[in-house]
Every structure is written in C-alpha cells, then in structure tokens.
VONUFI-166029 format. One record per residue (C-alpha): residue in one letter; x, y, z. Coordinates in Angstrom, 2 decimals. Example, Ala and Ser with C-alpha at 12.3 -4.5 7.8 and 13.67 -1.06 7.14 Angstrom:
<residu: A, px: 12.30, py: -4.50, pz: 7.80>
<residu: S, px: 13.67, py: -1.06, pz: 7.14>
***
This chain:
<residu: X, px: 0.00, py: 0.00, pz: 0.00>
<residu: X, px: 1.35, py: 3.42, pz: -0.69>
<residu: X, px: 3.48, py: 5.31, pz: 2.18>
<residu: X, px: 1.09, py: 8.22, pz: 2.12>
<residu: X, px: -1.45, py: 6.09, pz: 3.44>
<residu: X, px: 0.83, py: 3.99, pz: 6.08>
<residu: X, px: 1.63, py: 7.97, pz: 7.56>
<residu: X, px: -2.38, py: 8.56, pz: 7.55>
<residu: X, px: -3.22, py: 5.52, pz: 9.22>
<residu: X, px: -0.12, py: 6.26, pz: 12.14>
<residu: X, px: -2.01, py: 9.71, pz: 12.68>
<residu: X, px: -5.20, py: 8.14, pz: 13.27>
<residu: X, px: -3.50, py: 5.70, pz: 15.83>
<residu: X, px: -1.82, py: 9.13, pz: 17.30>
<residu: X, px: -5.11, py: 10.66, pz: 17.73>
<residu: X, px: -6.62, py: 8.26, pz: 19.45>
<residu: X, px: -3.68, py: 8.02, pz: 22.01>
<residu: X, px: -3.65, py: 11.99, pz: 22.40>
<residu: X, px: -6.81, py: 11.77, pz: 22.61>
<residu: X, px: -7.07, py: 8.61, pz: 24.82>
<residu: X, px: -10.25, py: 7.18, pz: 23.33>
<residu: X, px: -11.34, py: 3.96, pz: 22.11>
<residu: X, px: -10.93, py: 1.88, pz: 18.70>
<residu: X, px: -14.54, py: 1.54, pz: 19.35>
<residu: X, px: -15.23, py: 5.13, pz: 20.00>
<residu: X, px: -13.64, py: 6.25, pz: 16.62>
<residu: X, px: -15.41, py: 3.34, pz: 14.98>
<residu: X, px: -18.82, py: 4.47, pz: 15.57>
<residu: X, px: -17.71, py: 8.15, pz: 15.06>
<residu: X, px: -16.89, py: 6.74, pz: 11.70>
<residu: X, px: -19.83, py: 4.52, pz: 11.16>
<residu: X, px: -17.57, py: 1.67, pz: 10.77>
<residu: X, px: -17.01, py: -1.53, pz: 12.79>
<residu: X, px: -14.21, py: -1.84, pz: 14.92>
<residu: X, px: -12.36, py: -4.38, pz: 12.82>
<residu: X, px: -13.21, py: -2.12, pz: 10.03>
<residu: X, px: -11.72, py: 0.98, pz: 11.58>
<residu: X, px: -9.12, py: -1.04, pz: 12.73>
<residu: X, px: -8.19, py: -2.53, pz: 9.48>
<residu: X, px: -8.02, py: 1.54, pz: 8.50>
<residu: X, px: -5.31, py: 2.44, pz: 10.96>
<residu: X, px: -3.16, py: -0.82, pz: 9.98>
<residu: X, px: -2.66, py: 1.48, pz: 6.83>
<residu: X, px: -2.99, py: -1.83, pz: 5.03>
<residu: X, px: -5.86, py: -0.45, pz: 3.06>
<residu: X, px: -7.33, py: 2.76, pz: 1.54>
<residu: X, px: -8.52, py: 5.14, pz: 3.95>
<residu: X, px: -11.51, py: 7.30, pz: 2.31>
<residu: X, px: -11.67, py: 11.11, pz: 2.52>
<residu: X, px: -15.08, py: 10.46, pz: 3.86>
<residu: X, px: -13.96, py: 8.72, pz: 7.18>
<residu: X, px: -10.76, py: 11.55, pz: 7.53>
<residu: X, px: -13.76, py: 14.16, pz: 7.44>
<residu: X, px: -15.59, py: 12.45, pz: 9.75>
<residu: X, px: -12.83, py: 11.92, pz: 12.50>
<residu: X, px: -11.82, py: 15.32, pz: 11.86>
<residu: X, px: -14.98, py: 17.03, pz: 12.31>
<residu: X, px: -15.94, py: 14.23, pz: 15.36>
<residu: X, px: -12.50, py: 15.22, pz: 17.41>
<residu: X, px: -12.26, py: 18.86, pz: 16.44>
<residu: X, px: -8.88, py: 18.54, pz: 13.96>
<residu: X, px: -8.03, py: 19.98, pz: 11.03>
<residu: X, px: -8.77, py: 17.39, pz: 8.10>
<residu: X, px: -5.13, py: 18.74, pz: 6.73>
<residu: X, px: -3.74, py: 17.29, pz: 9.65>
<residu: X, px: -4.73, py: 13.88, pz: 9.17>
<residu: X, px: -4.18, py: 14.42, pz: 5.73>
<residu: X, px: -0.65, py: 15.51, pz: 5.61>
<residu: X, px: 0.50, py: 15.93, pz: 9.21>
<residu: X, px: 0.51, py: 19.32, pz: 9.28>
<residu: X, px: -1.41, py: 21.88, pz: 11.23>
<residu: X, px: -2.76, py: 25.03, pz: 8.94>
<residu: X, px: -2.17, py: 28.03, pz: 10.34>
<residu: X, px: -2.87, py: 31.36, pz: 7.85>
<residu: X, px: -6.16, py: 32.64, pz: 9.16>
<residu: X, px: -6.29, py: 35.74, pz: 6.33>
<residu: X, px: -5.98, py: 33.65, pz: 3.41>
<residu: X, px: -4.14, py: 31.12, pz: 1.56>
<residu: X, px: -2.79, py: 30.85, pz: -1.42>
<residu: X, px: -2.09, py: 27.69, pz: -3.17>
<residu: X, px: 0.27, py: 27.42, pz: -6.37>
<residu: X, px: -0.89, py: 25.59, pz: -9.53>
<residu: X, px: -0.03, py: 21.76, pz: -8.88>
<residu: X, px: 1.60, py: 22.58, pz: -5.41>
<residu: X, px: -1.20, py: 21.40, pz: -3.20>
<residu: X, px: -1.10, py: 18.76, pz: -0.67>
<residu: X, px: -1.57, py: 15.68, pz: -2.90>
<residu: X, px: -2.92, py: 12.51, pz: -1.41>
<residu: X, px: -3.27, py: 9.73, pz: -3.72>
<residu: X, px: -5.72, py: 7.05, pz: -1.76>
<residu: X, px: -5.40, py: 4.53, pz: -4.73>
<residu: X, px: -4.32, py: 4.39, pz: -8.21>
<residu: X, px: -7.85, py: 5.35, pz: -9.18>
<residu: X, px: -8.08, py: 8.42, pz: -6.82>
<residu: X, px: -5.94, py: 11.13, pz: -6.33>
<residu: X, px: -6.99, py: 14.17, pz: -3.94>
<residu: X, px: -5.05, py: 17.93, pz: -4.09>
<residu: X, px: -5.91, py: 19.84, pz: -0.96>
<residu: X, px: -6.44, py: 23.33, pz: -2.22>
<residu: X, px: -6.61, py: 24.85, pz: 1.17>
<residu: X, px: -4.59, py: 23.02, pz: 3.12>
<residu: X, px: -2.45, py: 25.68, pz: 5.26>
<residu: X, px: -5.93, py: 27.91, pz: 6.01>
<residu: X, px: -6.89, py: 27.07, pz: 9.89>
<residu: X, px: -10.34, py: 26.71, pz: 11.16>
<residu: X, px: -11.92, py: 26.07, pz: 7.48>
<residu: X, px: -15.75, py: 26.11, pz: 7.40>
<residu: X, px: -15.15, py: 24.27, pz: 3.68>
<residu: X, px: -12.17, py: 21.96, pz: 2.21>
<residu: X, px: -11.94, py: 22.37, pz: -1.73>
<residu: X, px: -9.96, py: 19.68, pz: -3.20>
<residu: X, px: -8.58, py: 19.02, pz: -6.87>
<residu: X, px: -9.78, py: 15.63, pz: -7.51>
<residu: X, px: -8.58, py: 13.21, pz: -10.42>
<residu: X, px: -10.41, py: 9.94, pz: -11.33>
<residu: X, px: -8.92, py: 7.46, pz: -13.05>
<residu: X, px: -11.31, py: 5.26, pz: -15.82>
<residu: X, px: -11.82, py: 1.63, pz: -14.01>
<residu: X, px: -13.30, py: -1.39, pz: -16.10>
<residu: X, px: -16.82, py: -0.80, pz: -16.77>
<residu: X, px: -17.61, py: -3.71, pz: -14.58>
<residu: X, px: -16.44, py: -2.31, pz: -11.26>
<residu: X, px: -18.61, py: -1.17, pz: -8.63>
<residu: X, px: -18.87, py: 2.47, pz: -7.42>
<residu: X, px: -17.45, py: 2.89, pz: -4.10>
<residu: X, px: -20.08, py: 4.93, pz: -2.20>
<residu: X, px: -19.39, py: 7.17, pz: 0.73>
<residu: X, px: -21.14, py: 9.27, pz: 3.20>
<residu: X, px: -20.23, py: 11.97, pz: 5.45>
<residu: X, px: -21.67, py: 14.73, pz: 7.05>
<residu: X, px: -22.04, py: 18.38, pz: 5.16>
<residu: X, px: -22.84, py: 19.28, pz: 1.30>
<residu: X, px: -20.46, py: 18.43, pz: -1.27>
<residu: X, px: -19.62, py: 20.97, pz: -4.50>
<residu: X, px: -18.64, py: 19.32, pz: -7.87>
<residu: X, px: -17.40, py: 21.33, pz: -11.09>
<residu: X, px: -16.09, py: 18.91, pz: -13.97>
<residu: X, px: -13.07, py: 20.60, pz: -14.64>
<residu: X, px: -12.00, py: 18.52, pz: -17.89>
<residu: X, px: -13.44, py: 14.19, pz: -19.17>
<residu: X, px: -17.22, py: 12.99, pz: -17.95>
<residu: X, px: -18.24, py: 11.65, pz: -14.81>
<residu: X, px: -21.03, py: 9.85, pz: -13.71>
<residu: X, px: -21.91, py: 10.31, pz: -10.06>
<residu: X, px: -24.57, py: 8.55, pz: -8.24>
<residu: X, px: -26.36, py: 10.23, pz: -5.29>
<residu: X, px: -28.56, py: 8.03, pz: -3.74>
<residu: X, px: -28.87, py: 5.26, pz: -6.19>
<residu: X, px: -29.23, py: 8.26, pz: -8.99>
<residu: X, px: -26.96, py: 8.09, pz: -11.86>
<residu: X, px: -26.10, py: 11.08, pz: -13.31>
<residu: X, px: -23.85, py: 12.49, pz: -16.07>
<residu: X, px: -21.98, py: 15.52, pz: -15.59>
<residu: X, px: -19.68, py: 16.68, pz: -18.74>
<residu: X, px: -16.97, py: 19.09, pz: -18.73>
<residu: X, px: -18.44, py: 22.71, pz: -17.08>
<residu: X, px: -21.03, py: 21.07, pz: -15.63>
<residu: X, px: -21.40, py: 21.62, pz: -11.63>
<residu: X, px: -23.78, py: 19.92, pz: -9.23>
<residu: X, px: -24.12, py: 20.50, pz: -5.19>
<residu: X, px: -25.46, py: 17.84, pz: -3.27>
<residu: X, px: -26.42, py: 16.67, pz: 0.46>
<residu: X, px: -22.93, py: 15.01, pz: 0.86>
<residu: X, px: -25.14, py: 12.44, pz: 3.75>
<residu: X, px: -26.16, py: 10.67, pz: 1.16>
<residu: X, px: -24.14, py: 7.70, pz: -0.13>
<residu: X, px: -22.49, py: 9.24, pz: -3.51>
<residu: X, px: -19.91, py: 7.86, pz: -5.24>
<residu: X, px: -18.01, py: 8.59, pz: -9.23>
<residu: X, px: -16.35, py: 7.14, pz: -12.25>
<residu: X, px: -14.80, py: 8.17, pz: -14.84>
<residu: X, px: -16.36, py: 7.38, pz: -18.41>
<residu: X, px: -15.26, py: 6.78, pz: -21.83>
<residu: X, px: -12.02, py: 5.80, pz: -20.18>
<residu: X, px: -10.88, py: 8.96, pz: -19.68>
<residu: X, px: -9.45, py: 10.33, pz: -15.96>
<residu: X, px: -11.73, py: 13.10, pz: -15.01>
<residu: X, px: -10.67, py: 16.10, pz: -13.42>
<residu: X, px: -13.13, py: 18.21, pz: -11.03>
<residu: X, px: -13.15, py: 20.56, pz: -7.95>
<residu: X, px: -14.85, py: 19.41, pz: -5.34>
<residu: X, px: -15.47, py: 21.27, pz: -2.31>
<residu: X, px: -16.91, py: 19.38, pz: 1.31>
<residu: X, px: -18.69, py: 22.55, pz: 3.08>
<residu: X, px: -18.82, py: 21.19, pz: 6.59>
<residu: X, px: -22.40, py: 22.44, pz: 8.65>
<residu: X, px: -20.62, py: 21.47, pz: 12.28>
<residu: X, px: -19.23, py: 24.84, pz: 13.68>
<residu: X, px: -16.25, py: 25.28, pz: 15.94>
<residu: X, px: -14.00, py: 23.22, pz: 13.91>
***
C-alpha cells in the first residue's frame, strides 16, 4: 500500500492516544465496525476522505492534519500554487489535491480531484459523510450517483449535493476526469 497512506493511518493511531479514546469510539464516530476501523489504521488499506472528514470534524482537527500531518495556520488567506497542493493519492484510481490546506479553522475543504477510468464492470465505491459536497467537472465525464441516482456531468457542468447521502463517481469513456470538489462542513467550531 502506498506510504502516504501507512503515515495517515499512524495519525489516526496518534489521535486516538492523544486523545485517549477507544478503537470503538472512533469506529462508531466513523460509522464503521471496529475491525473495520481497525483494518483503517493498519494502513494496510485505503482510507476514504469520507472517514478523515468524519474523524476530523468528530474530534475537532483539522482534516489537513490527518491528511498531511501538518497543522494550517494562515487565518487571512491562503494561497495555493498551480499543482503545489497537498496531494494525497488514496489509490491508483483516486488522487486528492488539498487546495486549502495551510488555512486554519476552514468552514469548507476544496480539493482538486482526479479519477482514473476503471473497467466498466467495477462497482462504485459509495461514501457518506456529514455536510454538502460541491462538484465542477473541470475537464473528461463523470457519472456520479447520489442516492442510487446516476447522473452524467460533462466538462463545465457543476452539481451541489447533500454530501449524507451515499455518492460515489467514475470516470467514463475511459478517460481520468478532473473536477473541484469542495466538502462545506455544517458542524461549527471546527
């Protein structure tokens, strides 16, 4: 599995001994099982930006943190270079650019997301977690399904969408798909 992921998944064991709480606590945090969340922090396996959001917004951390192991900490603004973004590549098919990543106390986290085209017969993975999601298709086609609704989006095309309801994407025509997609979170303090 790749190293980024092996440094996540030590983070998320760090947390949980700063914050001396449970495997079991995090898990249902998460909405996971135990042995799930447990085979998360093994960094064995691909840990979705859905579950980093959750703990994050659960335990009052900055999602860059778990992300990247930094803490952000421009408060004015934040600019971010083309292609200089904290990149976190989950699995060959995913790749997620922070776009944000040094701005503290974020109400939002835009991210540069590329999706790589998969066999036709492969599932979509589907995710949930709490908050509204923003897509714009940046450059390829995507289908994204909301809640068991497939849709279509082409190049320009934007949708925004109740991110607590199990969504997932792939990229068509066999083509990666580039798109912005920013996770507006609707817990305050964080």
């Amino acid at each position: 599995m790749n190293e980024q992921i092996k440094q996540i998944a030590e983070r998320l064991v760090g947390l949980r001994d700063a914050l001396d709480i449970s495997a079991q606590e995090v898990a249902g945090a998460c909405l996971l099982s135990t042995e799930e969340y447990l085979e998360l922090e093994s960094g064995r396996v691909d840990i979705p930006v859905s579950v980093l959001l959750r703990i994050a917004q659960a335990y009052g951390v900055e999602l860059t943190a778990l992300m990247s192991g930094d803490e952000p900490k421009m408060n004015s603004y934040f600019i971010t270079r083309k292609g200089k973004g904290i990149a976190v590549e989950r699995t060959k098919a995913y790749k997620y650019q922070s776009l944000a990543a040094g701005f503290a106390c974020r109400k939002a986290d835009p991210f540069l997301v590329t999706v790589h085209p998969k066999p036709e017969a492969d599932p979509i993975y589907l995710n949930v977690h709490p908050g509204q999601e923003y897509n714009f298709v940046l450059e390829g086609r995507l289908l994204l399904s909301i809640n068991g609704k497939e849709l279509i989006l082409e190049e320009g095309d934007s949708i925004y969408f109740d991110s607590g309801l199990p969504h997932g994407m792939k990229a068509l025509d066999g083509v990666k798909v580039c798109f912005l997609a920013v996770i507006i979170s609707l817990i305050t303090g964080n």
